[in-house]
C-alpha positions as CSV (number, residue, x, y, z in Angstrom):
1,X,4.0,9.2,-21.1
2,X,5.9,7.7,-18.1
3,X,4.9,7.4,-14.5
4,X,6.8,7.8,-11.5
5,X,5.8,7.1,-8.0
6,X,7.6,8.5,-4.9
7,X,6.7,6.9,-1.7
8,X,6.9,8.2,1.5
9,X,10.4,8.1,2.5
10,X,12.0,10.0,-0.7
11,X,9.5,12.9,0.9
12,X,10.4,12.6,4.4
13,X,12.1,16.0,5.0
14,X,13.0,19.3,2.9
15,X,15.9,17.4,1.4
16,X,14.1,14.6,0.3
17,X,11.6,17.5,-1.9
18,X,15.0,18.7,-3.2
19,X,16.1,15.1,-4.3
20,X,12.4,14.7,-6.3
21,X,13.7,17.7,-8.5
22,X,17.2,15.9,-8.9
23,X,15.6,13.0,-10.3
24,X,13.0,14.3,-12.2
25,X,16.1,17.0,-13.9
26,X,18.1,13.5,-14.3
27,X,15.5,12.1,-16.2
28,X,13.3,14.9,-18.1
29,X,10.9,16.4,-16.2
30,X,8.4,16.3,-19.0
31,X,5.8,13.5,-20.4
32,X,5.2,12.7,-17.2
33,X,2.6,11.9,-14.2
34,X,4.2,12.2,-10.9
35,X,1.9,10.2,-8.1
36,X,3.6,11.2,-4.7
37,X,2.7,9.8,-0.6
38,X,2.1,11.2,2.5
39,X,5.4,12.9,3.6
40,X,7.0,10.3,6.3
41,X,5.2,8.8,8.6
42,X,2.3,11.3,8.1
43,X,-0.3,8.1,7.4
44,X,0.6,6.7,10.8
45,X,0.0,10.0,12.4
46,X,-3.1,10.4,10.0
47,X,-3.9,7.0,12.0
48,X,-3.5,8.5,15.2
49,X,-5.8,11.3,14.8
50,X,-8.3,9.2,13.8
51,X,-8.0,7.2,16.6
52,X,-7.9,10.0,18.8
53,X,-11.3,11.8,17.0
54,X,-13.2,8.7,17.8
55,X,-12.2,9.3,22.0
56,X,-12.9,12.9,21.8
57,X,-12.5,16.0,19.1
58,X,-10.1,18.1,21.3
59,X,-7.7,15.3,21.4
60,X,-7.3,15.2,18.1
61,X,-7.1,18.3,16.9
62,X,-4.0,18.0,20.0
63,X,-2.5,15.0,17.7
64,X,-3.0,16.8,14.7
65,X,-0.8,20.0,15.8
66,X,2.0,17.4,15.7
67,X,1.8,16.6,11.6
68,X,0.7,20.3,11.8
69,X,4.1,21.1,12.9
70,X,6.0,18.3,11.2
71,X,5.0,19.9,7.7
72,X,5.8,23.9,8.8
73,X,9.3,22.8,9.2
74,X,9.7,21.1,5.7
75,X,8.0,24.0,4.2
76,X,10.5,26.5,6.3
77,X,13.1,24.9,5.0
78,X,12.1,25.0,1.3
79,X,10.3,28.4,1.0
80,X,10.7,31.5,1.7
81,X,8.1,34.0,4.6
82,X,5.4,34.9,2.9
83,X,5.2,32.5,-0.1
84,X,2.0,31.5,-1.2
85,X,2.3,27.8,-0.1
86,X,1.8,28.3,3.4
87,X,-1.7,29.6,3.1
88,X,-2.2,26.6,0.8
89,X,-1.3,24.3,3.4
90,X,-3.2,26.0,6.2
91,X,-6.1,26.2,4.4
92,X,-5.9,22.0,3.7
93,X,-5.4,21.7,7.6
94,X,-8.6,24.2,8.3
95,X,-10.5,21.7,5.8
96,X,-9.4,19.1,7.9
97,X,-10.0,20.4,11.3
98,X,-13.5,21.5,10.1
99,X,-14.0,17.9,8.9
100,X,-13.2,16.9,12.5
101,X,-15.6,19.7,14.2
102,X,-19.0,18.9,12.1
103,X,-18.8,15.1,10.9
104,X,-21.8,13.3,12.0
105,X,-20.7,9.8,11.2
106,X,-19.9,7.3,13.7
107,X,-18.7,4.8,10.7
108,X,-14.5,4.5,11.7
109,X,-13.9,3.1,8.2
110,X,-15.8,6.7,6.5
111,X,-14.2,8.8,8.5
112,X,-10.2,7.4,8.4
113,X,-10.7,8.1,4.8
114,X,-11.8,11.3,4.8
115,X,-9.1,12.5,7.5
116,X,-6.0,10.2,6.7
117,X,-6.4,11.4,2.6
118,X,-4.8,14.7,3.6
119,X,-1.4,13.7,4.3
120,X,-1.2,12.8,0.7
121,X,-3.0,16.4,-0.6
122,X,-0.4,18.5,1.3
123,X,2.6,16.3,0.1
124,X,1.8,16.9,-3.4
125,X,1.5,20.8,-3.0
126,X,4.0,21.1,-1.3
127,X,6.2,19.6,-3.9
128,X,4.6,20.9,-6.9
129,X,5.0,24.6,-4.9
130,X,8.7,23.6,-4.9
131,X,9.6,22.4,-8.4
132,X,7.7,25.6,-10.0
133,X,10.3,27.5,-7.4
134,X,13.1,26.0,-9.1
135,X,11.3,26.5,-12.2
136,X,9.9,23.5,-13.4
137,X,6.3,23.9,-14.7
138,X,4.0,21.3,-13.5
139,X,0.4,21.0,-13.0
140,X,-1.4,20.1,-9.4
141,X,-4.4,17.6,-10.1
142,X,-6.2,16.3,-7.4
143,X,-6.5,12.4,-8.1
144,X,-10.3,12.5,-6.3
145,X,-11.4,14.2,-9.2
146,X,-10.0,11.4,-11.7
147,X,-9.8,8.2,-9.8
148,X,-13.8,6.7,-9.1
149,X,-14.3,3.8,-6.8
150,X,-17.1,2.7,-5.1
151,X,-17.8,3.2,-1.6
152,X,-16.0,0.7,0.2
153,X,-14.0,2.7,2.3
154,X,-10.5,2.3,3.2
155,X,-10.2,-0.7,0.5
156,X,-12.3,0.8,-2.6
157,X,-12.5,-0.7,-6.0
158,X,-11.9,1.1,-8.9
159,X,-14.9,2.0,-11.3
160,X,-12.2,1.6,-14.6
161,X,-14.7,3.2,-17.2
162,X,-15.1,6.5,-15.4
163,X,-11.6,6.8,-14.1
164,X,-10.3,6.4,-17.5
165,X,-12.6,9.1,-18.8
166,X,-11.6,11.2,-16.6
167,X,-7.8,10.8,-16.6
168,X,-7.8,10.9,-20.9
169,X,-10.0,14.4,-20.1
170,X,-7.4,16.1,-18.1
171,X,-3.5,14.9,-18.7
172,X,-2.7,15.6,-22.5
173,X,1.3,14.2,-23.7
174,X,4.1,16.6,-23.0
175,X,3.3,17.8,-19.4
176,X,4.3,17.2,-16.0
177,X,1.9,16.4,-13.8
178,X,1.9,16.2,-10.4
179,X,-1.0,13.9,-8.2
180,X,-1.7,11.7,-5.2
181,X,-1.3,8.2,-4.2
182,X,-3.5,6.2,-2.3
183,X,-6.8,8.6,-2.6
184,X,-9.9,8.2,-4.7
185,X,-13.5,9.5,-4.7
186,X,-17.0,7.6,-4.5
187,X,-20.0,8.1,-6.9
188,X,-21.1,11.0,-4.0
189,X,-17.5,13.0,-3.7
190,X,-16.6,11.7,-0.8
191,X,-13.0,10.5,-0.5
192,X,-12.1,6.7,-0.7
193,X,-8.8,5.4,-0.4
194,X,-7.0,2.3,-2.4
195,X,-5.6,0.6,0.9
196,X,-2.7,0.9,3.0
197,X,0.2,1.2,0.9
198,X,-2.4,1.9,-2.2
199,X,-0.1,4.8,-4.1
200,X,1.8,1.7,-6.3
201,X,-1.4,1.0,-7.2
202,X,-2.7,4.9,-8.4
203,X,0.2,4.9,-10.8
204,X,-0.6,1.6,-11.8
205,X,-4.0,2.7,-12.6
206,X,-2.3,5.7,-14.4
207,X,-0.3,4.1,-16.5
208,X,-3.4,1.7,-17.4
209,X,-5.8,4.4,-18.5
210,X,-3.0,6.4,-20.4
211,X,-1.2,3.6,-22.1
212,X,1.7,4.9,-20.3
213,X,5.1,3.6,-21.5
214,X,6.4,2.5,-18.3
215,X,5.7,3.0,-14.7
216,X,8.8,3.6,-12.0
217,X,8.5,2.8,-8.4
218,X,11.3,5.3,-6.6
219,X,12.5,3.5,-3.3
220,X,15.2,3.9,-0.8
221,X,16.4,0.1,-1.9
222,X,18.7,-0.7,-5.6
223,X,15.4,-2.3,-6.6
224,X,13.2,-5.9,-5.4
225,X,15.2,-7.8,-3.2
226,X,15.0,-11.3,-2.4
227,X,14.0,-10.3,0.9
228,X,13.6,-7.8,2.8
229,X,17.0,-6.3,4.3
230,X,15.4,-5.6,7.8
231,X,14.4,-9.2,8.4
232,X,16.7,-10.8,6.0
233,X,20.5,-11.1,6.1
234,X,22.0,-12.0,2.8
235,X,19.6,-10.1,0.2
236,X,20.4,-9.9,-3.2
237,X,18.8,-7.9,-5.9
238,X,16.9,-9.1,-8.7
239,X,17.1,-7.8,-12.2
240,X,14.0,-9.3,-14.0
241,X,10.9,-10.1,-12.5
242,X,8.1,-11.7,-15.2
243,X,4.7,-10.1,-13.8
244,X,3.2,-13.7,-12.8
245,X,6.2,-13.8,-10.6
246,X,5.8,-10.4,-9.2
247,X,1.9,-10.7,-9.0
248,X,3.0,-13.8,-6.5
249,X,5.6,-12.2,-5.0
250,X,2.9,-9.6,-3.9
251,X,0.0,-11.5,-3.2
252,X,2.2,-13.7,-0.7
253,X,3.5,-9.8,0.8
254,X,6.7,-8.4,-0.3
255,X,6.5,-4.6,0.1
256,X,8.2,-3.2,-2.7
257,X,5.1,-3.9,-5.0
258,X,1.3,-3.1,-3.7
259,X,-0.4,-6.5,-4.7
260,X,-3.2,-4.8,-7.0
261,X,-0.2,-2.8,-9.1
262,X,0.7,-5.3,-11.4
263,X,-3.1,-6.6,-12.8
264,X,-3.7,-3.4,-14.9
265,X,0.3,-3.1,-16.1
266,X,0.0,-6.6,-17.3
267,X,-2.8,-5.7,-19.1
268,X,-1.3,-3.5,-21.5
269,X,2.6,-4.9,-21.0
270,X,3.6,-2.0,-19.2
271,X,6.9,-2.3,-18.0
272,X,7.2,-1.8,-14.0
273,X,10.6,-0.2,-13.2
274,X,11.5,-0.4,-9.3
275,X,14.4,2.0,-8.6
276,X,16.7,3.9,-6.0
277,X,15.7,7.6,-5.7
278,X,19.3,7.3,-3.9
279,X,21.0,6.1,-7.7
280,X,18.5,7.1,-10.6
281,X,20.7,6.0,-13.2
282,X,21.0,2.6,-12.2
283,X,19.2,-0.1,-13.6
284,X,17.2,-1.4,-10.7
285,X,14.3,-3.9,-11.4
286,X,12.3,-4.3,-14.5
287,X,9.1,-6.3,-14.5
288,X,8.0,-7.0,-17.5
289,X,6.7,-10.2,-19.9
290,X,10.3,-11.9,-19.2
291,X,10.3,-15.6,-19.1
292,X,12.4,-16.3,-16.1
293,X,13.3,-14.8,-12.9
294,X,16.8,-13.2,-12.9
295,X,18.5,-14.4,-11.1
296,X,17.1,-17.4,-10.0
297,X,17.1,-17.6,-6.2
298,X,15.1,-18.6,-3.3
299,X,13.1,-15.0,-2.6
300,X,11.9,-14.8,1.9
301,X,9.0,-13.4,2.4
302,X,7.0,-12.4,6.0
303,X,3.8,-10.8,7.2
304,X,4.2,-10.5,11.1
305,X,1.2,-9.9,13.2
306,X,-1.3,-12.0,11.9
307,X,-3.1,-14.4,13.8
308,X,-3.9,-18.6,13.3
309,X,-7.3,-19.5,13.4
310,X,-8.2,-23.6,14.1
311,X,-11.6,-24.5,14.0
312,X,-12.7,-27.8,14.2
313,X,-16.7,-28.9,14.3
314,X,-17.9,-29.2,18.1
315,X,-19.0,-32.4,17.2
316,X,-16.2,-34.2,15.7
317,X,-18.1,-34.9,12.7
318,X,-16.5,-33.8,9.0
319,X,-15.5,-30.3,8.2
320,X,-17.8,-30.4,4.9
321,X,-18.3,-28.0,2.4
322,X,-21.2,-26.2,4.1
323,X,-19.0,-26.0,7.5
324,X,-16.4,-24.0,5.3
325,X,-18.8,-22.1,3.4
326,X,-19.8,-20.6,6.4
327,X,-16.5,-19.9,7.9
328,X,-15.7,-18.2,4.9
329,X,-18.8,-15.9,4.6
330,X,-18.3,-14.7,8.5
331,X,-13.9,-14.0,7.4
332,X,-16.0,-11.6,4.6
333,X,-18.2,-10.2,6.7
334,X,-15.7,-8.8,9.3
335,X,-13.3,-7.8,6.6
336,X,-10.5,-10.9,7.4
337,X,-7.7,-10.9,4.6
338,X,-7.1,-14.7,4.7
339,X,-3.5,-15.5,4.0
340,X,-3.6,-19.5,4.0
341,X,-5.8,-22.1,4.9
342,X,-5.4,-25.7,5.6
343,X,-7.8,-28.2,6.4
344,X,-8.5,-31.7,6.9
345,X,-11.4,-34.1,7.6
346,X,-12.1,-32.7,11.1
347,X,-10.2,-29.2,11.2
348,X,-9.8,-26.0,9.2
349,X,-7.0,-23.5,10.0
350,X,-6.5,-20.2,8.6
351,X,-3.8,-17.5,9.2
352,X,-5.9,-14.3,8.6
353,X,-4.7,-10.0,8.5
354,X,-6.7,-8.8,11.6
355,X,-6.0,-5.2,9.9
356,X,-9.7,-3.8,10.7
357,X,-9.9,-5.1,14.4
358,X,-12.9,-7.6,14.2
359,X,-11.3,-10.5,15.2
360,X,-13.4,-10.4,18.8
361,X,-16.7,-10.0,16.7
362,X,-15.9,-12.8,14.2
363,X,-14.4,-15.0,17.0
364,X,-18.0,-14.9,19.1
365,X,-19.8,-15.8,16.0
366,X,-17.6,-18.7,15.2
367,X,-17.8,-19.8,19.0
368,X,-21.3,-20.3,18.8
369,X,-20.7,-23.4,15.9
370,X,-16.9,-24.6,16.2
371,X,-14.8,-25.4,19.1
372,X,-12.2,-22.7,18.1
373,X,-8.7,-21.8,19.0
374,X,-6.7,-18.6,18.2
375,X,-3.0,-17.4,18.3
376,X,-2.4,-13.8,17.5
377,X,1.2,-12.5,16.5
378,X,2.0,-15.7,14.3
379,X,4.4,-14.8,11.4
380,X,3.4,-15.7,8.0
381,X,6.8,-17.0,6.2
382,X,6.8,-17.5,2.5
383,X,9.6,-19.1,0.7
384,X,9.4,-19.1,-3.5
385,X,11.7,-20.9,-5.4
386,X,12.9,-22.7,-2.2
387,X,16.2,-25.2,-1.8
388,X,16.2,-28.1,0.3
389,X,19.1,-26.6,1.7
390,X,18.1,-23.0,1.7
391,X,14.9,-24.3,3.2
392,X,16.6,-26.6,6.5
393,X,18.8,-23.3,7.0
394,X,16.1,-21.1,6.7
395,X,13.6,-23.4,9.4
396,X,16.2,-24.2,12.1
397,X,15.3,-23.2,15.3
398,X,12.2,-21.7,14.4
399,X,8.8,-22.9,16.3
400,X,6.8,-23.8,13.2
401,X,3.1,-23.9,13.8
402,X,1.9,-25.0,10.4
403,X,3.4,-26.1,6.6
404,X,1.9,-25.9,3.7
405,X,4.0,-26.8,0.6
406,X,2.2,-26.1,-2.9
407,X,4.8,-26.4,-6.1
408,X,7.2,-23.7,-6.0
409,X,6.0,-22.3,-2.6
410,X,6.5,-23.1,1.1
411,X,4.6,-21.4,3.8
412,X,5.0,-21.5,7.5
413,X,3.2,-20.0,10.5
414,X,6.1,-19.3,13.0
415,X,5.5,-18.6,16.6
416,X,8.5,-15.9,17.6
């Protein structure tokens, strides 16, 4: 069994469906779990209706006419009048805009879940709709019936034991199968999602629970860059990745690979494949057990947006272990990815993902105990494998807040 992931810019318009059945007739459509995203941008516009539902319900079932009509054109394109996918699809988008009518909770964090999970639902039958029409046989499974989490929503953790059971239950060898990224259920049914970007990780938890043979990551790049080509100039590709590298590589935030993907592949030694949906014959990226990054070369990593947090005690007295303590149990509390920290006998800095909008609740709390200061929109710059010389041409010009240097890695808040 082999698993292949399509994100959501190989399904960004009728053509990209049309490539999916290229690749998949390139490379045997059978043996095979297909784990596809939200069409586009149909997450961020997800987003927005949520955002919308929480000012008032009319103005979102407004936004939602736009995804509404954003999908009618794809399917247009791809089916004939009167084919049975379009009352698929408008019955999906009646579940939704009922959700929107009678929900009851005012949790944001329950109710993004149960809204934004849709983009990924119509994707998948639409596609699956489309590669029986050009007669491929396939089989639609809804991953919130296989993948269990708990109930933290909008970054759920995985309940392994069940989720395996279920998977082993319903994919047998020699099919094609055709599911979700990014969506999951809680002990009660209702729908959880994996985090932004979480559809690397589904077929990551695929391949784990069906001691897959490999998983493939389909992208609009040749593979894992060095960098990333919109911020970077320069980027080269790299051939072998060994999975510490690439669980680094992730944790520190290059996009081609969702952080949590790796853990479960490394597991079991399943080779990660990240390839060009573009070029599916060519080699791309393997991840694997490899000793040794190929090639060897400084890899530029950055997370814009985040924000710098310096505390220091209002008393001038040592930043101990219970000061820290503390800090750290308020970044939990409001959900604060923390990124880096640096600290010294008076101070503490961190550089934290402000990704669920607390920073004005946590920032009050801290007030109260530490004189604090804060800078929002900091870059986060991460070098690996970095050259003095690579490094002064890399730093010039830039208005570095903080350095932090630990073996093979150099990080640097950047004020742009």
């Amino acid at each position: 069994m082999q698993i292949f992931k399509f994100g959501g810019a190989s399904v960004k318009d009728a053509s990209g469906v049309k490539n999916i059945v290229a690749v998949l007739q390139t490379m045997e459509a059978s043996n095979k779990v297909v784990v596809i995203s939200a069409m586009g941008k149909t997450t961020n516009a997800m987003e927005a209706v949520v955002k919308a539902y929480f000012k008032e319900t009319s103005s979102a079932i407004i936004q939602l006419q736009e995804s509404i009509d954003y999908h009618a054109s794809i399917v247009k394109e791809l089916f004939k009048e009167g084919h049975q996918v379009h009352t698929s699809i408008q019955l999906l988008f009646d579940e939704l805009k009922g959700f929107l009518f009678w929900n009851k909770s005012p949790k944001y964090d329950f109710v993004y879940d149960q809204i934004v999970s849709y983009g990924e639902l119509i994707s998948t039958t639409i596609v699956s709709f489309y590669l029986k029409e050009q007669g491929i046989k396939n089989t639609w499974l809804d991953a919130r019936n296989l993948i269990k989490t708990n109930s933290n929503y909008r970054d759920a953790s995985v309940d392994w034991d069940q989720t395996q059971r279920n998977i082993k239950e319903n994919i047998v060898s020699k099919g094609l199968y055709i599911t979700q990224g990014f969506i999951a259920s809680d002990s009660n049914n209702f729908t959880t999602t994996l985090g932004r970007e979480g559809s690397d990780y589904t077929g990551g938890i695929f391949a784990y629970c069906l001691g897959a043979q490999s998983l493939t990551i389909w992208k609009d790049v040749p593979g894992v860059l060095n960098g990333d080509p919109r911020v970077f100039e320069n980027t080269a590709l790299l051939h072998e990745i060994p999975y510490e590298e690439a669980i680094e590589l992730a944790f520190y935030g290059a996009s081609v690979i969702h952080p949590k993907t790796l853990q479960p592949l490394q597991r079991k030694e399943i080779t990660l494949f990240v390839k060009s949906f573009k070029n599916p014959t060519a080699s791309g990226t393997s991840v694997t057990n490899t000793k040794s990054l190929v090639p060897l070369i400084p890899c530029y990593i950055v997370k814009k947006g985040q924000v710098l947090i310096s505390l220091s005690s209002l008393d001038f007295s040592f930043m101990m272990e219970d000061h820290i303590g503390e800090v750290f149990k308020l970044l939990a509390q409001y959900k604060m990815k923390v990124d880096l920290i640096q600290n010294s006998a008076i101070s503490f800095s961190v550089c934290v993902d402000n990704k669920f909008n607390r920073l004005e609740e946590l920032t009050q709390q801290l007030k109260g105990k530490f004189k604090i200061d804060v800078q929002k929109d900091v870059s986060l710059y991460t070098v690996r494998h970095a050259t003095t010389k690579k490094l002064e041409e890399f730093t010039k010009g830039k208005n570095i807040l903080l350095k932090q240097v630990a073996g093979r890695t150099v990080q640097l808040i950047v004020q742009e």
